[in-house]
Structure formats: C-alpha cells, structure tokens
PDB file of N, CA, C and O in Angstrom:
ATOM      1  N   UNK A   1       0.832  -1.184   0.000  1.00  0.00           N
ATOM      2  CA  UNK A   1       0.000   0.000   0.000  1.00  0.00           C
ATOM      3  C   UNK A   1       0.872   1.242   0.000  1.00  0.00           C
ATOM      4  O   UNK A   1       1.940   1.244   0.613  1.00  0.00           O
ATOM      5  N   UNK A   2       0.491   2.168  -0.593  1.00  0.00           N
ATOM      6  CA  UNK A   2       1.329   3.468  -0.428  1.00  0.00           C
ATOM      7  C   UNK A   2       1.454   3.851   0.960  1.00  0.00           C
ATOM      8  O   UNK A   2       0.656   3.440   1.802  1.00  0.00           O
ATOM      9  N   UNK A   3       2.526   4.706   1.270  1.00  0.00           N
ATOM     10  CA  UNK A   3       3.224   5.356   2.326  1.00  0.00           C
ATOM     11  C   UNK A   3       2.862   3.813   3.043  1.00  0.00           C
ATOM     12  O   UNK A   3       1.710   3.522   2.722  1.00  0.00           O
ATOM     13  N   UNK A   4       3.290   3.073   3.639  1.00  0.00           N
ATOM     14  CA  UNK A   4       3.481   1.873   4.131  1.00  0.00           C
ATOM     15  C   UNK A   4       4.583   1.753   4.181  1.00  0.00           C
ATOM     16  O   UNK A   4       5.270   2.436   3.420  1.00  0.00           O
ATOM     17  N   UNK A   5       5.143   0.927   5.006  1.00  0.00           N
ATOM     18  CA  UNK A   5       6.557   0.193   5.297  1.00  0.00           C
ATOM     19  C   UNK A   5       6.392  -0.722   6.081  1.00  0.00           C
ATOM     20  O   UNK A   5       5.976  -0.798   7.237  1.00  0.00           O
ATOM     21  N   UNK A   6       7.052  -1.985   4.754  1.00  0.00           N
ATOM     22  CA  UNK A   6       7.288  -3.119   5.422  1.00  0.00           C
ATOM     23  C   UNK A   6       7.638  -3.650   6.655  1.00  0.00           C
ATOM     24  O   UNK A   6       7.169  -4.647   7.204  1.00  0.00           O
ATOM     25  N   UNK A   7       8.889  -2.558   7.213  1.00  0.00           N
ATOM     26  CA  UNK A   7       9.732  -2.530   7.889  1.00  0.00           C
ATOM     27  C   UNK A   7       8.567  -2.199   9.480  1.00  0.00           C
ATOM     28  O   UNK A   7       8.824  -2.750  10.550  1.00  0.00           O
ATOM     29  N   UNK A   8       7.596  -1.434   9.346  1.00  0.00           N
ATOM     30  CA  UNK A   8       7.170  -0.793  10.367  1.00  0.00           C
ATOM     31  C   UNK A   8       5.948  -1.852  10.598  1.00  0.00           C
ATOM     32  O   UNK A   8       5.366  -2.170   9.560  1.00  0.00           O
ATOM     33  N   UNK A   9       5.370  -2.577  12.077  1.00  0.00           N
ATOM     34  CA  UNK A   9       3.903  -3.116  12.159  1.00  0.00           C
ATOM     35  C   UNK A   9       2.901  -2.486  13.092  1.00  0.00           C
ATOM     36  O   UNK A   9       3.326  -2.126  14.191  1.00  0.00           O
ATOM     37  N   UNK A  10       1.699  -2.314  12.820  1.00  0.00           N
ATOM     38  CA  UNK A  10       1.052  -1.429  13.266  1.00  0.00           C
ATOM     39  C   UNK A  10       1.021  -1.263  14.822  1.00  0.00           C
ATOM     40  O   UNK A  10       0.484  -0.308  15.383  1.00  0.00           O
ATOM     41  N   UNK A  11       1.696  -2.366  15.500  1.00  0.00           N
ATOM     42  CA  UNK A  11       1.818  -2.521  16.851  1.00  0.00           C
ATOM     43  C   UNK A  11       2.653  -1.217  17.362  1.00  0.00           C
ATOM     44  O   UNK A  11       2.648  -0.742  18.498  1.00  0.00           O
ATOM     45  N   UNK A  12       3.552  -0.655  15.929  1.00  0.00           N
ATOM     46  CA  UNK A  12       4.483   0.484  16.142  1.00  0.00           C
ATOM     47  C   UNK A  12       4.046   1.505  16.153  1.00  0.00           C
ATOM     48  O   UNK A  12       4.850   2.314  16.616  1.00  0.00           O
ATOM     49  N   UNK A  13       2.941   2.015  15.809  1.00  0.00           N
ATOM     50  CA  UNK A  13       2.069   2.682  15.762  1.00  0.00           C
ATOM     51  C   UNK A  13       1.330   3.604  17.237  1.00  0.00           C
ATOM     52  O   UNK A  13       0.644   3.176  18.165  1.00  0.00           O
ATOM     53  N   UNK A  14       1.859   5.075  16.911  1.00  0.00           N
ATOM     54  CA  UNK A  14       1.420   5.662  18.429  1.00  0.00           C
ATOM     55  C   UNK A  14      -0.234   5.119  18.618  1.00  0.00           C
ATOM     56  O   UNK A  14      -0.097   4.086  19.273  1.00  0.00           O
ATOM     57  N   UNK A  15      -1.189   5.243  18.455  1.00  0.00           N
ATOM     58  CA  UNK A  15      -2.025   4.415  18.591  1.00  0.00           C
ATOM     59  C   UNK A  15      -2.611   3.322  19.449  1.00  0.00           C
ATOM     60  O   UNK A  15      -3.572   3.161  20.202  1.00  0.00           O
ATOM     61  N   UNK A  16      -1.401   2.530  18.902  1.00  0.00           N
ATOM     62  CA  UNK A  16      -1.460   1.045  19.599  1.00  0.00           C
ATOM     63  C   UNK A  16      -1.321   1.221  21.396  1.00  0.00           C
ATOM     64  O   UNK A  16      -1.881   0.411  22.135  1.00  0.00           O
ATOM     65  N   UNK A  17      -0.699   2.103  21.808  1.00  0.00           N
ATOM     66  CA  UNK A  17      -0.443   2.246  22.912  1.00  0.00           C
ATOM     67  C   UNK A  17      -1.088   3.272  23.616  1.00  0.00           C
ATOM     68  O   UNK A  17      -0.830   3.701  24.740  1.00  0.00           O
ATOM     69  N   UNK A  18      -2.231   3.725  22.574  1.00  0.00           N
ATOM     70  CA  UNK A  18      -2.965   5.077  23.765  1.00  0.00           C
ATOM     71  C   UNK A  18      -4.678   4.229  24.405  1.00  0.00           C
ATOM     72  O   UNK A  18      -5.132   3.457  23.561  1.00  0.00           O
ATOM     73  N   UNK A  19      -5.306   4.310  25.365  1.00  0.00           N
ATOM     74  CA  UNK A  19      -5.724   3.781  26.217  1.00  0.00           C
ATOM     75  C   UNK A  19      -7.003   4.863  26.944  1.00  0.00           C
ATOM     76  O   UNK A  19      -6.758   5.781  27.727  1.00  0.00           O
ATOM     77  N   UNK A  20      -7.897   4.603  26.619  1.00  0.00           N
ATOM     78  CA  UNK A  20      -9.031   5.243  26.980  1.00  0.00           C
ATOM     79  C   UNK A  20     -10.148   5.022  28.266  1.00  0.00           C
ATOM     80  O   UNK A  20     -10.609   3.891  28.422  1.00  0.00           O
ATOM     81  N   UNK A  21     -10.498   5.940  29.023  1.00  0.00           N
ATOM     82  CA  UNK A  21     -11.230   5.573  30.195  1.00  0.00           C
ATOM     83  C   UNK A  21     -12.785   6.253  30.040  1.00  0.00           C
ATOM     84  O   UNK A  21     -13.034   7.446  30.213  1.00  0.00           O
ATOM     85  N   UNK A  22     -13.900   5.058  29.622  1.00  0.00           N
ATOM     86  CA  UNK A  22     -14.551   5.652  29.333  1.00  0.00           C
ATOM     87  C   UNK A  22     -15.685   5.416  31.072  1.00  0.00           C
ATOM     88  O   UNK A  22     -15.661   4.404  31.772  1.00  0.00           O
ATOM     89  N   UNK A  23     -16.589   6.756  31.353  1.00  0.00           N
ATOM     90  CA  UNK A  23     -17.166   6.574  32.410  1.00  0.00           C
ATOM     91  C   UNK A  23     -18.604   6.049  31.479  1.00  0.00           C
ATOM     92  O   UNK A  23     -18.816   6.174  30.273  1.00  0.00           O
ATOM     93  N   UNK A  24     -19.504   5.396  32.606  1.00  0.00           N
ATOM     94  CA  UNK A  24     -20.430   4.843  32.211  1.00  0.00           C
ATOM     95  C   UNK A  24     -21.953   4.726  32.907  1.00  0.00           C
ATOM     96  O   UNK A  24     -21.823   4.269  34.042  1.00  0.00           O
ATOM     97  N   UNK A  25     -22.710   4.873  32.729  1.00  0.00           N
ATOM     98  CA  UNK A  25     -24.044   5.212  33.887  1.00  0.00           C
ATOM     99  C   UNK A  25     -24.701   4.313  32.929  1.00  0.00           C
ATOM    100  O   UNK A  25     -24.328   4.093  31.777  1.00  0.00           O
ATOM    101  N   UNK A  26     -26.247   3.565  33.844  1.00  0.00           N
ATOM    102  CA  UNK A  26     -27.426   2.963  33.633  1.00  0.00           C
ATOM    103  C   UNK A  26     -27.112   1.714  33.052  1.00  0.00           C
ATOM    104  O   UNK A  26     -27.981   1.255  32.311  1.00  0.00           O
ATOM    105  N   UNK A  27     -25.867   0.919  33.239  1.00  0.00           N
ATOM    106  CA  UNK A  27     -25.833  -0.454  32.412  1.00  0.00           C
ATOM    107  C   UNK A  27     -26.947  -1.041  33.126  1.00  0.00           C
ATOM    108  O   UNK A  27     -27.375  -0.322  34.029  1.00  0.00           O
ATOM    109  N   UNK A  28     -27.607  -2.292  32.948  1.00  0.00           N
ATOM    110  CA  UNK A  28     -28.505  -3.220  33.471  1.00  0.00           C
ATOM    111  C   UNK A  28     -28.044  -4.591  33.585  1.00  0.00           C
ATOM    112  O   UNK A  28     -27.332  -4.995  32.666  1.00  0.00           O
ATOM    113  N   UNK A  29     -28.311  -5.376  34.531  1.00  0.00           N
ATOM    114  CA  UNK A  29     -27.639  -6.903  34.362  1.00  0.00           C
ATOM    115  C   UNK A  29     -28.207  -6.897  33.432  1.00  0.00           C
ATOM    116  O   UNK A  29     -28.949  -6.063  32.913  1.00  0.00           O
ATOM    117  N   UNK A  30     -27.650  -8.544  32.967  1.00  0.00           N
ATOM    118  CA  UNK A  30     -28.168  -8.887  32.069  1.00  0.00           C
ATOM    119  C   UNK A  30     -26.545 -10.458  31.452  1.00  0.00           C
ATOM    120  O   UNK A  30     -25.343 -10.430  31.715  1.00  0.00           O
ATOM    121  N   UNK A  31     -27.097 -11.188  30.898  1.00  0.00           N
ATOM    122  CA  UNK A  31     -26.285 -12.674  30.515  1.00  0.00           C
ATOM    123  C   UNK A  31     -25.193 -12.061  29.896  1.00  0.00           C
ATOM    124  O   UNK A  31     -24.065 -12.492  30.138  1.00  0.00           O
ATOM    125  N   UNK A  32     -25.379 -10.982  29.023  1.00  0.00           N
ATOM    126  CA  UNK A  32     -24.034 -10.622  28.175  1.00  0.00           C
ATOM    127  C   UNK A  32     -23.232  -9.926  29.358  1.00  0.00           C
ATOM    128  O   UNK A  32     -22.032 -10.172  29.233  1.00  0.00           O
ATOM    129  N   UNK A  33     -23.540  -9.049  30.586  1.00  0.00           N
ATOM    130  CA  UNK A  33     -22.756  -8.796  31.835  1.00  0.00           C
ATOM    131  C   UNK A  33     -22.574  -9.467  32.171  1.00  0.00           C
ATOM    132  O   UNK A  33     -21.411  -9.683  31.830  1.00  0.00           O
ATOM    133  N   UNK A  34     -22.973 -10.395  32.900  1.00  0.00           N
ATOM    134  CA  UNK A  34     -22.760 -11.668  33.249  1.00  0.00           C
ATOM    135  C   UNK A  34     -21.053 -11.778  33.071  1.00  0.00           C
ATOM    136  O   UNK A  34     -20.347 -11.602  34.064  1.00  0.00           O
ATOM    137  N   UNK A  35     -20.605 -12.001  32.086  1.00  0.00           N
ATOM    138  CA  UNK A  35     -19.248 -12.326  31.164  1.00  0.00           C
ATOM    139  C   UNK A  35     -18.262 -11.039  32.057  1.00  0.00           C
ATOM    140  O   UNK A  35     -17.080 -11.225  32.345  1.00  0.00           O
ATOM    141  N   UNK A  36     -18.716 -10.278  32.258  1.00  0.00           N
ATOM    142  CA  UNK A  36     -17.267  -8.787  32.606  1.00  0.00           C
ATOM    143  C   UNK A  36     -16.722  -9.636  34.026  1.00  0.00           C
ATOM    144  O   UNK A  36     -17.106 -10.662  34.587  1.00  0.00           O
ATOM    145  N   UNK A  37     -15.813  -8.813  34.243  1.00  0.00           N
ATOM    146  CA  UNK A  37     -15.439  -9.400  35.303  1.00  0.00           C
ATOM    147  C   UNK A  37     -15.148  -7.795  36.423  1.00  0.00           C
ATOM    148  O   UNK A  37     -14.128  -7.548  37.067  1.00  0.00           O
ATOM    149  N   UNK A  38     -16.413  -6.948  36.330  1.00  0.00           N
ATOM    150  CA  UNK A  38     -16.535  -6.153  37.331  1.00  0.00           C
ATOM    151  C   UNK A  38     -18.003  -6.496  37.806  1.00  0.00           C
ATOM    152  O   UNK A  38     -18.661  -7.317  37.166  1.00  0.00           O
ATOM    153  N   UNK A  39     -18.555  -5.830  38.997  1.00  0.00           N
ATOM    154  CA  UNK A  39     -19.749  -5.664  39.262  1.00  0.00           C
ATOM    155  C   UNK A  39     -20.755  -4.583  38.642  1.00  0.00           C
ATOM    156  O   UNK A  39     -20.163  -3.584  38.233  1.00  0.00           O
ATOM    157  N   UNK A  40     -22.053  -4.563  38.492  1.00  0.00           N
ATOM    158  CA  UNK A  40     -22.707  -3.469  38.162  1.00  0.00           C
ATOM    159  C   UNK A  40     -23.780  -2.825  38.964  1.00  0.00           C
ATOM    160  O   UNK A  40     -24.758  -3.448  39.379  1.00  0.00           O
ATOM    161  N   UNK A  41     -23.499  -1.126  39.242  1.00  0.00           N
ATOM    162  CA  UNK A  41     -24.260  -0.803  40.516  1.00  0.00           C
ATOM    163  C   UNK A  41     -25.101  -0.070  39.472  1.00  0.00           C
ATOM    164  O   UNK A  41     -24.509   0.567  38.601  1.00  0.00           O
ATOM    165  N   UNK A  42     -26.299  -0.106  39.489  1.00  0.00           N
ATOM    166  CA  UNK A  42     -27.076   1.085  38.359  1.00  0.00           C
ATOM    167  C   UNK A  42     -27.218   2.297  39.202  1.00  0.00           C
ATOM    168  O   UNK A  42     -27.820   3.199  38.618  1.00  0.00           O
ATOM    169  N   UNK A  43     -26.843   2.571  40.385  1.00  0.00           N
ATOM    170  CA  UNK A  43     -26.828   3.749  41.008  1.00  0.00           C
ATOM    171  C   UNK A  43     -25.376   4.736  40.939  1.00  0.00           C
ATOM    172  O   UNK A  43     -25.170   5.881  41.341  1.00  0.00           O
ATOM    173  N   UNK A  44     -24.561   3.816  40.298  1.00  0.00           N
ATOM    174  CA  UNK A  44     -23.067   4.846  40.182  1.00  0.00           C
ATOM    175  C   UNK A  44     -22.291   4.384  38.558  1.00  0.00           C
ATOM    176  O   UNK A  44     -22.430   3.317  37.960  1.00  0.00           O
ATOM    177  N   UNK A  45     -21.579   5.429  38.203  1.00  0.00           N
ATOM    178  CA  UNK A  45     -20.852   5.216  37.297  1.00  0.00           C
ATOM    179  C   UNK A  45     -19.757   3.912  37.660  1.00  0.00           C
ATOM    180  O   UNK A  45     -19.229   3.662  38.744  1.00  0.00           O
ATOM    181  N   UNK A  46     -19.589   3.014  36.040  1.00  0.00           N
ATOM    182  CA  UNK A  46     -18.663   2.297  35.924  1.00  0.00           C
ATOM    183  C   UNK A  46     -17.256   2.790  34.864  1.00  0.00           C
ATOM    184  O   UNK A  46     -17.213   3.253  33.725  1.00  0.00           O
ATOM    185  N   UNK A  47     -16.225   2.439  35.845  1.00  0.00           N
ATOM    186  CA  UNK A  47     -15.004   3.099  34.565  1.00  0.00           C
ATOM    187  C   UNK A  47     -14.638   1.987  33.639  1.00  0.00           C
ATOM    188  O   UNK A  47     -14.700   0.862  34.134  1.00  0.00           O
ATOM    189  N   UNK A  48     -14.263   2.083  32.371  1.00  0.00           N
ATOM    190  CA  UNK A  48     -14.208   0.696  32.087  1.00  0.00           C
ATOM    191  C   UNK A  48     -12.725   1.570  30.923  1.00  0.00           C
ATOM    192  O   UNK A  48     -12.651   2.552  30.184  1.00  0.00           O
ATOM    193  N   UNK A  49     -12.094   0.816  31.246  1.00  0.00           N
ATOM    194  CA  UNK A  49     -10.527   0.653  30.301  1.00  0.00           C
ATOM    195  C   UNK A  49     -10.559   0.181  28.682  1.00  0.00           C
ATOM    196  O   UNK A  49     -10.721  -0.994  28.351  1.00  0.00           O
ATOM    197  N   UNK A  50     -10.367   1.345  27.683  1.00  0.00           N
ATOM    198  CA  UNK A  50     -10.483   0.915  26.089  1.00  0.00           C
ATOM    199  C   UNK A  50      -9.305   1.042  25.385  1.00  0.00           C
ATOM    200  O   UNK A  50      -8.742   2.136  25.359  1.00  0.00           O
ATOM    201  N   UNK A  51      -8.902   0.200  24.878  1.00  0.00           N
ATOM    202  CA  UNK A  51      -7.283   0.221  23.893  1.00  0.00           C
ATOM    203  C   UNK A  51      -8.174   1.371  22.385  1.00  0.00           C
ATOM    204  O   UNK A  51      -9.223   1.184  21.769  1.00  0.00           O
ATOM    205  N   UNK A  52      -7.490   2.104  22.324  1.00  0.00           N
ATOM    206  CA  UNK A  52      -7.704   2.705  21.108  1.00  0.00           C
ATOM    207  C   UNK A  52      -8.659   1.974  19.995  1.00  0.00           C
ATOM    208  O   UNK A  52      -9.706   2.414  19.521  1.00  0.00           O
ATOM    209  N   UNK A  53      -8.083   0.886  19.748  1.00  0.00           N
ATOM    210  CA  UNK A  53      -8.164   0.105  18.737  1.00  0.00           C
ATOM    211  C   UNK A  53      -9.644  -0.224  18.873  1.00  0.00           C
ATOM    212  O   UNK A  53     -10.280  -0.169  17.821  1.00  0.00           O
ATOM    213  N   UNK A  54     -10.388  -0.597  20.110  1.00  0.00           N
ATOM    214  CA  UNK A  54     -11.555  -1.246  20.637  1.00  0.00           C
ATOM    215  C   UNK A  54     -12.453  -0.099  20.541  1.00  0.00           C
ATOM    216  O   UNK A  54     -13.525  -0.495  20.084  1.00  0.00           O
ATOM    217  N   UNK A  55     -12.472   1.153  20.777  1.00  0.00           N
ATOM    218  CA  UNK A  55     -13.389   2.157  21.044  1.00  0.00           C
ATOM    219  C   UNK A  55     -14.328   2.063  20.775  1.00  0.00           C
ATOM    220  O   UNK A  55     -15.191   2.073  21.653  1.00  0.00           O
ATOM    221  N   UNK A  56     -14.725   1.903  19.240  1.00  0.00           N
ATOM    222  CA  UNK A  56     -16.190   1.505  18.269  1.00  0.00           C
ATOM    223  C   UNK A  56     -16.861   0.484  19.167  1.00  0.00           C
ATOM    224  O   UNK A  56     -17.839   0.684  19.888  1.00  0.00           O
ATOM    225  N   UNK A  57     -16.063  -0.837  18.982  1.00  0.00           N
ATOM    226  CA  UNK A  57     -16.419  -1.663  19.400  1.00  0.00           C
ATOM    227  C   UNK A  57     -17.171  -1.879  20.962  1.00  0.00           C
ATOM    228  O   UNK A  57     -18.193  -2.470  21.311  1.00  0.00           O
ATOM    229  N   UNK A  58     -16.127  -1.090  21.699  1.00  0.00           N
ATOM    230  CA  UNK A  58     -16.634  -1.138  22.920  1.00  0.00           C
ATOM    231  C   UNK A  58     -18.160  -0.203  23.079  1.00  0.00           C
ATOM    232  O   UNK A  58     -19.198  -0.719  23.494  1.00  0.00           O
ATOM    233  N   UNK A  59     -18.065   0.962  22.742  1.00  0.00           N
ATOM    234  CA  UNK A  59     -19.191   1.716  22.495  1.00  0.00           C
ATOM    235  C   UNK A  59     -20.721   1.043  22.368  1.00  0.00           C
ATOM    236  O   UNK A  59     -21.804   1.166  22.940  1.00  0.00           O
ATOM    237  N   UNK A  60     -19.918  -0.063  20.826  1.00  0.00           N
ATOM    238  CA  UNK A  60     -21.577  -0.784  20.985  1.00  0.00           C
ATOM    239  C   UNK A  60     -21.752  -1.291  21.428  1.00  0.00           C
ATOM    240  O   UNK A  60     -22.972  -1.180  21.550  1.00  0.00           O
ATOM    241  N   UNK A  61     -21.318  -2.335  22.202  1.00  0.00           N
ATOM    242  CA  UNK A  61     -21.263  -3.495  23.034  1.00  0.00           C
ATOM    243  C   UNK A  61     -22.221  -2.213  24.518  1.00  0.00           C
ATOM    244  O   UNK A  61     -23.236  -2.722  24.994  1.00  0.00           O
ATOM    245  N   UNK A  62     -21.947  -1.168  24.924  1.00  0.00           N
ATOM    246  CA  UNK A  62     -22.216  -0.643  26.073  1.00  0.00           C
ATOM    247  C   UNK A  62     -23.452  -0.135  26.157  1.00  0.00           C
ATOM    248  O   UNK A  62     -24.092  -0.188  27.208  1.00  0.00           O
ATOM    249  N   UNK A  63     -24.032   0.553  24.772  1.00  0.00           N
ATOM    250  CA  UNK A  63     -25.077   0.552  24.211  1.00  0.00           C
ATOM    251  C   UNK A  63     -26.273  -0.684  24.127  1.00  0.00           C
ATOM    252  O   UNK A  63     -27.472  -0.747  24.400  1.00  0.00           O
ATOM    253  N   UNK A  64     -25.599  -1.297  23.776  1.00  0.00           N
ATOM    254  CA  UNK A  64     -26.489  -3.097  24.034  1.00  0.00           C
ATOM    255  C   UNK A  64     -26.745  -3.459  25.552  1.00  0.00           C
ATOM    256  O   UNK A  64     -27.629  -4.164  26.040  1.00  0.00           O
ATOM    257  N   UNK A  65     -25.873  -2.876  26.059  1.00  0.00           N
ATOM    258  CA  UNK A  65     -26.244  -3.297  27.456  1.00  0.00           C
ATOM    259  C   UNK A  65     -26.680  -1.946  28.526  1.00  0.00           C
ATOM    260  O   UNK A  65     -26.430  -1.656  29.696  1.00  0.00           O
ATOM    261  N   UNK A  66     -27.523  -1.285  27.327  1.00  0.00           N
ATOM    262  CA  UNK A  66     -28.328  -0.131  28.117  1.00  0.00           C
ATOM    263  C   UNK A  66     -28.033   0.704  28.928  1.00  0.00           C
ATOM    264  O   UNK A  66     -28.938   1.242  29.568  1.00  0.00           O
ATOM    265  N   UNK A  67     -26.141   1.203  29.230  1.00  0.00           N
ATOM    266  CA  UNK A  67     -25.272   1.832  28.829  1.00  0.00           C
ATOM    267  C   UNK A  67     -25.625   3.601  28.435  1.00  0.00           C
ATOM    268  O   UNK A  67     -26.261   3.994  27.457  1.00  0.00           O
ATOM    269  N   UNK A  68     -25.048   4.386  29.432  1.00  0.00           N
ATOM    270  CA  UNK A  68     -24.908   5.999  28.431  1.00  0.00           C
ATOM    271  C   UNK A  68     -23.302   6.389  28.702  1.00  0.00           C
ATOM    272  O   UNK A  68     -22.872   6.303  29.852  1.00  0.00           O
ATOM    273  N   UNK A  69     -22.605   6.732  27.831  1.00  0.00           N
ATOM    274  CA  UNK A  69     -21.220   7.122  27.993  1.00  0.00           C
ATOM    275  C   UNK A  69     -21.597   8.237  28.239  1.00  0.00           C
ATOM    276  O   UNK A  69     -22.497   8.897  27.719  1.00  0.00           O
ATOM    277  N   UNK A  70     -20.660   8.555  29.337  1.00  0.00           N
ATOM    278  CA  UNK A  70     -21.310   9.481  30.386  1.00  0.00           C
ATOM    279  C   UNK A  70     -19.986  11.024  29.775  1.00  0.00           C
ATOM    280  O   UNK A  70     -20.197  12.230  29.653  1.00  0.00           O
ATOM    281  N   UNK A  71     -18.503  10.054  29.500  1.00  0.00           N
ATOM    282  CA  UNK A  71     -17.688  11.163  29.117  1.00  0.00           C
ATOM    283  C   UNK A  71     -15.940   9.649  29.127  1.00  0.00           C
ATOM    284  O   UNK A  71     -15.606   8.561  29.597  1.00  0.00           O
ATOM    285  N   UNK A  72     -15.504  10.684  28.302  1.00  0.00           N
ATOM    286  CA  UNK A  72     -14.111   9.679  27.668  1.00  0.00           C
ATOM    287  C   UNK A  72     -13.178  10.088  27.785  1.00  0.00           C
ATOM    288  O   UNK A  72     -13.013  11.201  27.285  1.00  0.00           O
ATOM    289  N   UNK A  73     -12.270   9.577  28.353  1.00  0.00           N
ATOM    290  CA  UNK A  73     -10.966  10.417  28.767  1.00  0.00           C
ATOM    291  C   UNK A  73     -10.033   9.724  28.758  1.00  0.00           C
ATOM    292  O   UNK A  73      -9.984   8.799  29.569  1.00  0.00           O
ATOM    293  N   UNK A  74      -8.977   9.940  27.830  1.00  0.00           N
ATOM    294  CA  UNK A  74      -7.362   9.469  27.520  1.00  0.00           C
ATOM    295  C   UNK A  74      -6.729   8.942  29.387  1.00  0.00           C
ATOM    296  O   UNK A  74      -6.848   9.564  30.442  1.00  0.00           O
ATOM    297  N   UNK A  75      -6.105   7.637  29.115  1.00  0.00           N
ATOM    298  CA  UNK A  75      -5.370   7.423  30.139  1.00  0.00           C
ATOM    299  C   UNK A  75      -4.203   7.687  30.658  1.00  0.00           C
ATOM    300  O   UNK A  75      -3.505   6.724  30.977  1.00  0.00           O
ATOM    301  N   UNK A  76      -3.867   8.595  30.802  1.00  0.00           N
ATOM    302  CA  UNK A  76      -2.296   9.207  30.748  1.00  0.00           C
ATOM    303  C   UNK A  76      -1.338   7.973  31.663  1.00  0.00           C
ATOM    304  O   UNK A  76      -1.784   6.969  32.218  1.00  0.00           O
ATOM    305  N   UNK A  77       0.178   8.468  31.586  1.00  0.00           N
ATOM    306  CA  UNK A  77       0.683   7.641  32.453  1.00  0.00           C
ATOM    307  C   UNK A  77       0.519   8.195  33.723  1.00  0.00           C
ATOM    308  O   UNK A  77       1.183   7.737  34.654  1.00  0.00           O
ATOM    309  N   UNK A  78      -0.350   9.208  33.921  1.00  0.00           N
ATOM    310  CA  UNK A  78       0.529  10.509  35.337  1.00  0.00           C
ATOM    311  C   UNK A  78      -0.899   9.809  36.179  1.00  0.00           C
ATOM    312  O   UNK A  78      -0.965   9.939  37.402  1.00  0.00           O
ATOM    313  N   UNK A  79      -1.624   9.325  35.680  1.00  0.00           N
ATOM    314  CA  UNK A  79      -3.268   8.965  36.054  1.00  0.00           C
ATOM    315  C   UNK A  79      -3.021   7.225  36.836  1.00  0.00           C
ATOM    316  O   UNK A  79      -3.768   6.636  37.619  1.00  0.00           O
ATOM    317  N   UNK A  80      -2.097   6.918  36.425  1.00  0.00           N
ATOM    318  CA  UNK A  80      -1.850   5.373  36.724  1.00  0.00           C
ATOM    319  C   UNK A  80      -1.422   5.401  38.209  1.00  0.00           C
ATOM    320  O   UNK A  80      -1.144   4.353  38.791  1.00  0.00           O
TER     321      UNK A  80
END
C-alpha cells in the first residue's frame, strides 16, 4: 500500500499504545454482563478501560447493554 513500510507493524504505531477511560451510567444486568469481570451498581458510574483500537467496538457493546457514555478520557501515564 502506499506510504506503508514493510519494515514498520502497526503494533508500532502511536495508537497502539494510547488507552481510553470511558465513564459509564445505567448499564442493566443482564447474561451478556454476566461475562465482565466487574460488578454493576445502576446507582453509580462504571469506569471501564479501552485500547484505542476497541473504542467503536466497545461503544456498541455498552449501548447493548443499556449503557450511556457518560464522558471519555485518555489514560495518561501521570493517572496510573
């Protein structure tokens, strides 16, 4: 593909390493929760950890489970 290099894999990619904290209000149990491996309080926000790469993905998945992204915020290292 143009501007590509062989030499480079997307793992190299600033990207690959940026890390998103998205907050989360109103999930509902439910069988597909079931699977996380946090608890769910519908009275408080959940933080839940997104690799760049996942964002879309995660989004819908949070949406399906009745889910409002409440607000999204980059994980810095200074936050760790």
């Amino acid at each position: 593909m143009f501007g590509q290099s062989a030499l480079v894999s997307f793992g190299d990619a600033p990207s690959s390493s940026r890390v998103f904290v998205y907050e989360v209000q109103g999930l509902r149990q439910s069988l597909e929760n079931d699977k996380n491996n946090y608890e769910i309080r519908s009275s408080s926000s959940v933080f839940i950890k997104v690799p760049y790469k996942r964002m879309n993905e995660e989004m819908r998945r949070i949406t399906r489970m009745g889910g409002t992204i409440v607000s999204i915020k980059p994980l810095n290292s200074e936050n760790n």
